[in-house]
MIKOL-392178 format. One record per atom (N, C-alpha, C): residue in one letter; y, x, z. Coordinates in pm, whole numbers, plus 50000, padded with zeros to 5 digits. Atoms other than C-alpha are relative to their C-alpha. Example, Ala and Ser with C-alpha at 12.3 -4.5 7.8 and 13.67 -1.06 7.14 Angstrom:
! residues 2
A498815008950000A495505123050780A501205009050000S498814991849994S498945136750714S501094992350073
This chain:
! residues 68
X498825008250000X500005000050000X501255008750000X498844991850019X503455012749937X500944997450162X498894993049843X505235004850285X501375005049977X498454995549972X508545004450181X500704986049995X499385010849983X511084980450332X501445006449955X498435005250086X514384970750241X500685011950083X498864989849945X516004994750497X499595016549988X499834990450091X514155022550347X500265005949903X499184999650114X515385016050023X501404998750013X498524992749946X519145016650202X499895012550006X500014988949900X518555045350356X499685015649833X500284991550124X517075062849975X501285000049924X498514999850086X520275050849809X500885008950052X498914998549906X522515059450031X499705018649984X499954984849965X520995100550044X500245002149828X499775002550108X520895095149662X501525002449917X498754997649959X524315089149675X500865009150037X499764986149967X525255115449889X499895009949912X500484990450010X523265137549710X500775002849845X499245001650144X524915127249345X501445008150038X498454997949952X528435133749515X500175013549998X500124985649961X527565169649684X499385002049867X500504990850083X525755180049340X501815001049863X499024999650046X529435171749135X500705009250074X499524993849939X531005188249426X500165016449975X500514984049985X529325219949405X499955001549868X499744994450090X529985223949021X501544996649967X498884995750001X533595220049111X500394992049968X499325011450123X533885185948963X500254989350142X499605016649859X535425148449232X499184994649899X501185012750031X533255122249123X501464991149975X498645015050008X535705096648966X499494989350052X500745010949929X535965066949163X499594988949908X500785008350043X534995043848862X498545008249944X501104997750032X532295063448783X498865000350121X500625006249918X531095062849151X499744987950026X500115015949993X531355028749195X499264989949894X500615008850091X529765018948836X498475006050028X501735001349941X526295039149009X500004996150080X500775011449943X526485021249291X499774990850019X499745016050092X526764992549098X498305003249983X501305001550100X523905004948907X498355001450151X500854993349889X521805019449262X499744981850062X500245011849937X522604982549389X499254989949915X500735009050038X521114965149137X498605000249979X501735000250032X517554978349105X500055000350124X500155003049889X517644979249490X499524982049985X499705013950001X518154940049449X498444993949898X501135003750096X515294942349138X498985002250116X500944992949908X513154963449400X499694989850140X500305006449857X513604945149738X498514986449994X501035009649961X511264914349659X498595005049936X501394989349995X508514939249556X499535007850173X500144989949873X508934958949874X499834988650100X500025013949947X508674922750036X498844995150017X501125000549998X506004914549894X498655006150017X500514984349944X504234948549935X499584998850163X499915005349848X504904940550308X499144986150055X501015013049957X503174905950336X498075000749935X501564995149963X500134919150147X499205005550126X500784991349936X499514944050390X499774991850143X500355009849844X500064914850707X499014994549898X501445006749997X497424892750502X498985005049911X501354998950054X495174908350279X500325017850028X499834979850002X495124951050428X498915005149937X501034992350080X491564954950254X500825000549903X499964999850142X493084952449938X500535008549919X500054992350112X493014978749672X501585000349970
C-alpha cells in the first residue's frame, strides 16, 4: 500500500517548493513571483488530482490490508 496522506503530500510540496526556490537561488537567479505562483498553481493542482487517491489508498488499507 502506498500510505500517503494528504498531509504528506503538504509537507512534499511545500520541500519541493523550497527546494525549486533555493536551486534558482543558488544559480544567482529570484524566482519571479508569477512564475512562483503559476507552480504552485500547478503543485496545487495535482495535489487536488492526488489527494482522493491517497484517500482511497488509506481506506483500502482500514478494510481490505490483505490486498495486493
Amino acid at each position: 500500500m502506498l500510505r500517503v496522506t494528504a498531509a504528506m503530500l503538504s509537507e512534499w510540496r511545500e520541500k519541493l517548493l523550497d527546494g525549486a526556490e533555493a536551486n534558482l537561488k543558488s544559480r544567482g537567479q529570484e524566482p519571479a513571483n508569477d512564475e512562483g505562483l503559476r507552480l504552485k498553481t500547478m503543485v496545487g493542482e495535482l495535489m487536488m488530482k492526488h489527494e482522493p487517491l491517497a484517500e482511497k489508498a488509506r481506506l483500502l488499507e482500514i478494510y481490505a490490508p490483505g490486498l495486493p
